[in-house]
DOROSE-110648 format. One line per field, with one value per residue: residue number from 1; residue in one letter; chain; x, y, z of N, C-alpha, C in turn. Coordinates in Angstrom, 3 decimals, m for minus. Layout:
# DOROSE-110648
fimi	NUM:...
tordo	A:...
vodren	A:...
n_xx	X:...
n_yy	Y:...
n_zz	Z:...
ca_xx	X:...
ca_yy	Y:...
ca_zz	Z:...
c_xx	X:...
c_yy	Y:...
c_zz	Z:...
# end
This chain:
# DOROSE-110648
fimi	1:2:3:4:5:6:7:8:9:10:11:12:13:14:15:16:17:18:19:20:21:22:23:24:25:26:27:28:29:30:31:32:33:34:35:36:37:38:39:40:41:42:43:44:45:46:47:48:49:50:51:52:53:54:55:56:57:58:59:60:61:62:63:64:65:66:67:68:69:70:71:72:73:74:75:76:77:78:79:80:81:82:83:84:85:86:87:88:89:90:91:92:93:94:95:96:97:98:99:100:101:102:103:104:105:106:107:108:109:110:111:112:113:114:115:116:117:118:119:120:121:122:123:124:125:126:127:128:129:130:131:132:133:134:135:136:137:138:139:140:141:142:143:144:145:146:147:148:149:150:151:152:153:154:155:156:157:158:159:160:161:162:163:164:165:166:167:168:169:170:171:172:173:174:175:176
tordo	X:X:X:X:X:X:X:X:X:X:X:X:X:X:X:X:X:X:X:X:X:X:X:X:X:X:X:X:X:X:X:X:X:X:X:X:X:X:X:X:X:X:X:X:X:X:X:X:X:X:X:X:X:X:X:X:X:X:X:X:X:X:X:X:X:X:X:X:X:X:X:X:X:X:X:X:X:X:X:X:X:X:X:X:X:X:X:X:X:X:X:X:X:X:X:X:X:X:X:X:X:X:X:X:X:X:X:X:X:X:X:X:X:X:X:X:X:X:X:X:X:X:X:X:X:X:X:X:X:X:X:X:X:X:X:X:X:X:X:X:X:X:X:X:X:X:X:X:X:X:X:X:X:X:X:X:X:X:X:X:X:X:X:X:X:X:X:X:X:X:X:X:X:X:X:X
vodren	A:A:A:A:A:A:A:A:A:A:A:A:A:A:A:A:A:A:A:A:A:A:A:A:A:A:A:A:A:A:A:A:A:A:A:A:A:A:A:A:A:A:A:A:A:A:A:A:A:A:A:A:A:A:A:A:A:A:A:A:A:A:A:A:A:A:A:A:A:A:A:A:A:A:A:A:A:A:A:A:A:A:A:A:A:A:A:A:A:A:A:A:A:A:A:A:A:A:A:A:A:A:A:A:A:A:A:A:A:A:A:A:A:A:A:A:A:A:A:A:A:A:A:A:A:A:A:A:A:A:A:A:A:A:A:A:A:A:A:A:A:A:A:A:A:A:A:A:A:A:A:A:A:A:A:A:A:A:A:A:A:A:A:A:A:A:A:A:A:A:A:A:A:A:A:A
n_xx	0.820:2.059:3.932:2.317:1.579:3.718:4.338:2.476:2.899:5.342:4.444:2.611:4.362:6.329:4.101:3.191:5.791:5.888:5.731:7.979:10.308:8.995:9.462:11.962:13.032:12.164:12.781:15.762:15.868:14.846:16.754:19.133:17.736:18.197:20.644:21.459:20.770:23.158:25.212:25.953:27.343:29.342:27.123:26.207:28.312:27.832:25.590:26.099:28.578:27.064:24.950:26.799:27.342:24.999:24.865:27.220:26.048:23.702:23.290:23.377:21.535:19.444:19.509:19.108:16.433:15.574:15.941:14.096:11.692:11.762:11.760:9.663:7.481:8.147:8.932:6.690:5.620:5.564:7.409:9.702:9.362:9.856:12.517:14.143:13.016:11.462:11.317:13.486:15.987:18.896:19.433:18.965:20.749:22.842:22.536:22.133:24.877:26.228:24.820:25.581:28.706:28.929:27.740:27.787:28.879:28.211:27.256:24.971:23.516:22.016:20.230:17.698:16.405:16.698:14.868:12.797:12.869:12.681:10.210:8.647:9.150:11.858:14.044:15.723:18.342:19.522:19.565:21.782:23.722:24.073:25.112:27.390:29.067:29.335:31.986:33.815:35.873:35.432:36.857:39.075:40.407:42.869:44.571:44.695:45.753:48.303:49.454:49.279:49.420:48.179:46.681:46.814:44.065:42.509:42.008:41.006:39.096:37.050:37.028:35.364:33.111:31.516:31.999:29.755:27.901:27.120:26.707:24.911:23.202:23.056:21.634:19.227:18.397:18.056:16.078:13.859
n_yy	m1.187:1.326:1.645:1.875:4.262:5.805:5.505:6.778:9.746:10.259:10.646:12.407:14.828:14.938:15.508:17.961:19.657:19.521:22.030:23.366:22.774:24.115:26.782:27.148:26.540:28.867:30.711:30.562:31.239:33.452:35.148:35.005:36.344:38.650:39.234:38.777:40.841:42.249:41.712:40.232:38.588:36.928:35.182:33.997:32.293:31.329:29.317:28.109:26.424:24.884:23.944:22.169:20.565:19.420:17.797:15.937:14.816:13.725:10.774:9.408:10.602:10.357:6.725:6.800:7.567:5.305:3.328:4.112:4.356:1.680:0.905:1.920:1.110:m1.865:m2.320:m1.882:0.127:m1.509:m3.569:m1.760:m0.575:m3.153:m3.477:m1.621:m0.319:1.114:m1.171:m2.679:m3.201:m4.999:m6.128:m3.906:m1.922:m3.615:m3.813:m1.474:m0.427:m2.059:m1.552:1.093:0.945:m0.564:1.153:3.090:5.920:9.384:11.249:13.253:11.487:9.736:11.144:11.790:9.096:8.110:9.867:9.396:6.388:7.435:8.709:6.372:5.153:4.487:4.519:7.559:7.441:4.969:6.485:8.166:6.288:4.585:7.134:7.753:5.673:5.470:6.151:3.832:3.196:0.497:0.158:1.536:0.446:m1.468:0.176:2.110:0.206:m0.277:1.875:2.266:0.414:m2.820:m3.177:m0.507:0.162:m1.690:m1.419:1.779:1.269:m0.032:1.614:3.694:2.468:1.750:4.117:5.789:4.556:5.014:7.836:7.481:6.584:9.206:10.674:9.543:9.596:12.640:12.890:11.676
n_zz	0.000:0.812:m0.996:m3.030:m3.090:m2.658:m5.754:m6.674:m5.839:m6.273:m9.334:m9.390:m8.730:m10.779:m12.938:m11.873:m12.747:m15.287:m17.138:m16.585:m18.518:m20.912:m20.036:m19.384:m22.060:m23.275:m21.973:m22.537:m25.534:m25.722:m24.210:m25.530:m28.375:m27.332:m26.119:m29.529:m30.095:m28.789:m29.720:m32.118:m33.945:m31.520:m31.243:m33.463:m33.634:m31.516:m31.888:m33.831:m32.665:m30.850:m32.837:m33.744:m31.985:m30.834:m32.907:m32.644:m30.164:m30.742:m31.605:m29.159:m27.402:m29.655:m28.265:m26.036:m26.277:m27.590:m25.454:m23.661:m24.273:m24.844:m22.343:m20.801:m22.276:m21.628:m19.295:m16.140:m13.871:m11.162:m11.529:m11.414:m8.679:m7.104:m7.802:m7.620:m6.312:m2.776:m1.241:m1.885:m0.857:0.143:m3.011:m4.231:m4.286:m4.862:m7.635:m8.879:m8.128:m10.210:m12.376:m12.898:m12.522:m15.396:m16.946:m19.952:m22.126:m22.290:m19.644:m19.084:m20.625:m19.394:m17.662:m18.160:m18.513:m15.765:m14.789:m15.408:m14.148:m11.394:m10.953:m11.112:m9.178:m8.233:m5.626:m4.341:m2.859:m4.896:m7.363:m6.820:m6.342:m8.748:m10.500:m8.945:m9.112:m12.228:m12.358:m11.992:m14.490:m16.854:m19.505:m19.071:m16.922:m17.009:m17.769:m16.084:m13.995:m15.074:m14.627:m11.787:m10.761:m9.354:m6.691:m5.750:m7.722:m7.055:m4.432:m4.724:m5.806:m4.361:m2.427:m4.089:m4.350:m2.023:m1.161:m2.536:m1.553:1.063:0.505:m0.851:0.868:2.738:1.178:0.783:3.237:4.103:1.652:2.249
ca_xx	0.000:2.543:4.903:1.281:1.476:4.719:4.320:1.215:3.061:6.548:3.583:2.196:5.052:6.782:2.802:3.900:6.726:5.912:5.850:9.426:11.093:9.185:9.994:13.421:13.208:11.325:14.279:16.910:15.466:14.631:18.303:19.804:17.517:18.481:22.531:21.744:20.885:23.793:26.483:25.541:28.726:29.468:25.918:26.212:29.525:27.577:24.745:27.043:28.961:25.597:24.578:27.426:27.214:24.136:24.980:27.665:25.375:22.665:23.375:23.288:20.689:18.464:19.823:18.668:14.859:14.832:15.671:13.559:10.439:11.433:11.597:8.344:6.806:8.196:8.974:5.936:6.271:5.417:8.459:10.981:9.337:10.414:13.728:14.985:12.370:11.825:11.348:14.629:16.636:20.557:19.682:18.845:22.045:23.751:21.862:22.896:26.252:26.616:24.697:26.512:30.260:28.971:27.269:28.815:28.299:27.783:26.285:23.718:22.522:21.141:19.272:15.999:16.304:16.869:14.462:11.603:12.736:12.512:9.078:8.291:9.845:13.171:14.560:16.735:20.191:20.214:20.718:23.075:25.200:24.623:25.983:28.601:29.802:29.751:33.430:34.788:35.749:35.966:37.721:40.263:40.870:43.823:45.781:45.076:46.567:49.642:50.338:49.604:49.043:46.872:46.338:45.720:42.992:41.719:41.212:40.500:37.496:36.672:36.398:34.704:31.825:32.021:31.396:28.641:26.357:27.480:26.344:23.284:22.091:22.980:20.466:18.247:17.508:17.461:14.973:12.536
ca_yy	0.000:2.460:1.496:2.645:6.043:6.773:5.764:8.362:10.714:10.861:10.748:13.720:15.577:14.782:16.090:19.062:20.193:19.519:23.207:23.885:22.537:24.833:27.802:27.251:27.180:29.951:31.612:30.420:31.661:35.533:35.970:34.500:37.059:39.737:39.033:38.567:42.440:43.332:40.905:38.972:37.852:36.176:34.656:33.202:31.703:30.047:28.639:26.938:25.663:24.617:22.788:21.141:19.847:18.688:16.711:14.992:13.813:13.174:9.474:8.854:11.193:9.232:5.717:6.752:7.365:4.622:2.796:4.831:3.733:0.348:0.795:2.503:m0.428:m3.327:m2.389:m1.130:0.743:m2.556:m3.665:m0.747:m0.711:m4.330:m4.097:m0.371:1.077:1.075:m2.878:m3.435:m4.128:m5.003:m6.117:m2.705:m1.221:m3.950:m3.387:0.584:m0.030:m2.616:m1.068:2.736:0.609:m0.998:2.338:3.749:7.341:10.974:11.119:13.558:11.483:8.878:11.673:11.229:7.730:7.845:10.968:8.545:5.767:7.724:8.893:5.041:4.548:4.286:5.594:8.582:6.935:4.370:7.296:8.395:5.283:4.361:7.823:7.412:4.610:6.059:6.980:3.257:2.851:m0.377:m0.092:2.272:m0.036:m1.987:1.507:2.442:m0.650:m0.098:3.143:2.508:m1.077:m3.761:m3.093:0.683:m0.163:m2.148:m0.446:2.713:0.973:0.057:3.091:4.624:1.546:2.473:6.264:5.792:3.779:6.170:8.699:7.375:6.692:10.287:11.685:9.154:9.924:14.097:13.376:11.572
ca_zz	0.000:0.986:m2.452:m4.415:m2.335:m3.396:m6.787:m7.095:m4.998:m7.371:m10.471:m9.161:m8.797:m12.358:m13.789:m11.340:m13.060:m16.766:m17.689:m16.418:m19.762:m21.659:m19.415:m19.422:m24.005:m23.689:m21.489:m23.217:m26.771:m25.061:m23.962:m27.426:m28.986:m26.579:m26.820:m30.645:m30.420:m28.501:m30.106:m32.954:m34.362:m31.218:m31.449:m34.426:m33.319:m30.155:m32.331:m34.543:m31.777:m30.234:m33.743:m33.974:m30.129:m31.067:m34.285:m32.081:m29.120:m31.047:m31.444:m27.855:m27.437:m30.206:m28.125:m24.665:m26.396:m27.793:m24.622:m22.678:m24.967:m24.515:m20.685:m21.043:m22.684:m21.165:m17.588:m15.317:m12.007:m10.316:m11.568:m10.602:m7.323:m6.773:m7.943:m7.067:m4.681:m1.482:m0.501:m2.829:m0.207:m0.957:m4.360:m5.498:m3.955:m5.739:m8.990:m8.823:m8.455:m10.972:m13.572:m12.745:m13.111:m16.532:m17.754:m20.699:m23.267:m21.614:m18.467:m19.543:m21.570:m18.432:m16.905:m18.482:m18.061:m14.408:m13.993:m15.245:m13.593:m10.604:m11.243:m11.842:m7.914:m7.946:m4.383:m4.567:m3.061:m5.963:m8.092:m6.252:m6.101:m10.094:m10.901:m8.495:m9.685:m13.012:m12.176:m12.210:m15.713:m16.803:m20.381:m18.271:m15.380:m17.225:m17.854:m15.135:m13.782:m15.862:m14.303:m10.159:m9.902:m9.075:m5.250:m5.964:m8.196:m6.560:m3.352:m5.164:m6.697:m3.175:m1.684:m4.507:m4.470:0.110:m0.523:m2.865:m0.459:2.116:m0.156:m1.215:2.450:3.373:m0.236:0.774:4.869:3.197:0.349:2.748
c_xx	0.874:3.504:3.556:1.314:2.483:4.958:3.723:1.710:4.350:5.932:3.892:3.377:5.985:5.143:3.514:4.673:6.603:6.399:7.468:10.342:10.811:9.553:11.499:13.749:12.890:12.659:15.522:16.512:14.861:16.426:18.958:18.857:18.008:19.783:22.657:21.796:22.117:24.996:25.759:26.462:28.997:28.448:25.916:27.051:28.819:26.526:25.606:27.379:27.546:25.036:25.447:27.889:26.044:23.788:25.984:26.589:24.208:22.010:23.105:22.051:19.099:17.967:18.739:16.886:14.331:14.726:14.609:11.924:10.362:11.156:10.312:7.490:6.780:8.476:7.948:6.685:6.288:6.993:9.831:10.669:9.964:12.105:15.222:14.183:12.840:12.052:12.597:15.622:18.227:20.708:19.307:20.141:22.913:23.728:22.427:24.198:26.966:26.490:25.437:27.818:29.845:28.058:28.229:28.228:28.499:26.439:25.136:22.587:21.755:20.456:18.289:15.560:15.987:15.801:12.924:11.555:12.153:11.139:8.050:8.040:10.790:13.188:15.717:18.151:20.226:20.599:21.619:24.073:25.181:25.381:27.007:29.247:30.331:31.575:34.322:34.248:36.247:37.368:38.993:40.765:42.675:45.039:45.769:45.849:48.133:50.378:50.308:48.842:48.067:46.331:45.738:44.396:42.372:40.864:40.601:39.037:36.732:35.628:35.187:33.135:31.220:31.557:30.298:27.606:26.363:26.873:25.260:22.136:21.954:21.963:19.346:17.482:17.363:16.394:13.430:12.214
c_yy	1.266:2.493:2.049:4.084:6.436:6.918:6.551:9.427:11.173:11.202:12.221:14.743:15.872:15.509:17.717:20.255:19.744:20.685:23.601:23.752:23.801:26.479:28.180:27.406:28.541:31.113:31.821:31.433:33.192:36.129:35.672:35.821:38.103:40.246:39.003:40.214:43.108:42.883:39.718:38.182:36.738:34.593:33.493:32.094:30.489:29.124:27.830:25.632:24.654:23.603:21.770:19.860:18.791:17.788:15.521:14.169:13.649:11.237:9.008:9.218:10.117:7.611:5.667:6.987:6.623:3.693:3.438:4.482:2.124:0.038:0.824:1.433:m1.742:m3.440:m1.407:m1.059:m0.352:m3.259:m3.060:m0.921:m2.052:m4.705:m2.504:0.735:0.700:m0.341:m3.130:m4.420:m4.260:m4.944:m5.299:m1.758:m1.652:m3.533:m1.864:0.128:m0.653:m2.228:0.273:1.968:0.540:m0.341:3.215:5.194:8.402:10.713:11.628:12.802:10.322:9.503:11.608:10.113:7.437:8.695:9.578:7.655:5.756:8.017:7.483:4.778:4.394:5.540:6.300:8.234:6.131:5.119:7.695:7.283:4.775:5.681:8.162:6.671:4.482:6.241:5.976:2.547:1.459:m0.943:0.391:1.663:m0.698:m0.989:2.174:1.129:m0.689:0.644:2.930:1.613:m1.437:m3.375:m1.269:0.862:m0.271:m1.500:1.399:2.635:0.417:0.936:3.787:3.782:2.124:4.006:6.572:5.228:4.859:7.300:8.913:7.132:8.068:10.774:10.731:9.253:12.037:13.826:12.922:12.364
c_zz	0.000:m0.300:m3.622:m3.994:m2.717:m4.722:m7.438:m6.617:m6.534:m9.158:m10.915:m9.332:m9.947:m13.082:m13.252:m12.478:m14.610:m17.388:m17.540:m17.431:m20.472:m21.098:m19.698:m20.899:m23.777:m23.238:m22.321:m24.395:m26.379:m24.742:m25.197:m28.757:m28.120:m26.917:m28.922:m30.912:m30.108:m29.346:m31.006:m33.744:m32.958:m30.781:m32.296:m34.004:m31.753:m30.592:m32.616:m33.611:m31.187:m31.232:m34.024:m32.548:m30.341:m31.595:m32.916:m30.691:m29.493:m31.171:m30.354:m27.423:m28.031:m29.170:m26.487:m25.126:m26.565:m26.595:m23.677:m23.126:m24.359:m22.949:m20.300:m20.891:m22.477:m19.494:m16.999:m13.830:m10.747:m10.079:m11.187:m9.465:m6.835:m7.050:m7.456:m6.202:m3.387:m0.373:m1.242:m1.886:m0.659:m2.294:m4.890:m5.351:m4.927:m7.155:m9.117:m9.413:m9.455:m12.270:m13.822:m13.347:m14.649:m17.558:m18.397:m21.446:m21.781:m20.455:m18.655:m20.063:m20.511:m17.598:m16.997:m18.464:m16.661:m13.808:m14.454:m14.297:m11.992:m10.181:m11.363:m10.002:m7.195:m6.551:m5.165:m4.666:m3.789:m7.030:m8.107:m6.472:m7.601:m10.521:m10.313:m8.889:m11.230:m13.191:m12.434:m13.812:m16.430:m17.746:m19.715:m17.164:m15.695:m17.584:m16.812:m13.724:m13.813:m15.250:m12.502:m9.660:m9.167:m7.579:m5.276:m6.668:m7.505:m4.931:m3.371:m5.636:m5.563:m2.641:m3.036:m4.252:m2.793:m0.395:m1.578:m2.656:0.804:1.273:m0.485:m0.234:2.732:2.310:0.836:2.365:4.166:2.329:1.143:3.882
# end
């Protein structure tokens, strides 16, 4: 009963805040005309930049919608609640930190992923501890090997796994 209360509760509050996207275009696109009046040469010069930012993370961009459809469509909130809410239990801690290590691309681009999921159920400190964990890289572990050895690794990847449960308890006694 109380896992359907929070799932209507984090609903509600994602309906909440719909408008804030377009607030924030609407902002953006008033000062870009504003600055275009006072400085339009360097304007131009930040669009560009800006379209060509866009061309590059578009791929990932595209990748995370389409997963985010499929999430949509094949995983209900029954399901997140059971595996990263609030009954999760260790195995959603573990789940965090496993999927954060073996999460790859631009971080940005797992925010809308994670902001639904959250909206779905997901507790707060598993975000915390998948984008903590973010940090241990796996293709990079063997150069970084190379350069300050196996035992630093390893207890480097320790501590970082240790201060993102620590981390995600301290978000998660604050958010409730």
């Amino acid at each position: 009963m109380k896992q359907k209360r929070d799932t209507e509760k984090a609903g509600k509050k994602i309906k909440e805040d719909k408008y804030h996207g377009t607030y924030f275009l609407g902002s953006v696109v008033f000062l870009y005309l504003l600055l275009f009046l006072l400085n339009p040469i360097n304007i131009e010069k930040s669009l560009k930049t800006s379209a060509n930012m866009l061309i590059h993370i578009l791929p990932a961009l595209l990748l995370i919608i389409l997963l985010m459809g499929i999430m949509n469509y094949f995983v209900k909130p029954k399901t997140v609640l059971k595996y990263v809410g609030e009954g999760s239990g260790i195995r959603g801690w573990l789940l965090a930190i496993f999927t954060g290590i073996l999460s790859h691309g631009p971080i940005y681009a797992w925010y809308p992923l994670l902001r639904d999921l959250r909206g779905q159920g997901m507790k707060t400190g598993l975000i915390v501890v998948f984008l903590y964990n973010r940090a241990v890289k796996i293709p990079l572990l063997p150069l970084m090997v190379y350069y300050f050895g196996i035992p630093f690794v390893v207890i480097l990847t320790g501590y970082i796994i240790i201060a993102s449960i620590v981390q995600g308890q301290i978000i998660q006694k604050i958010d409730r």
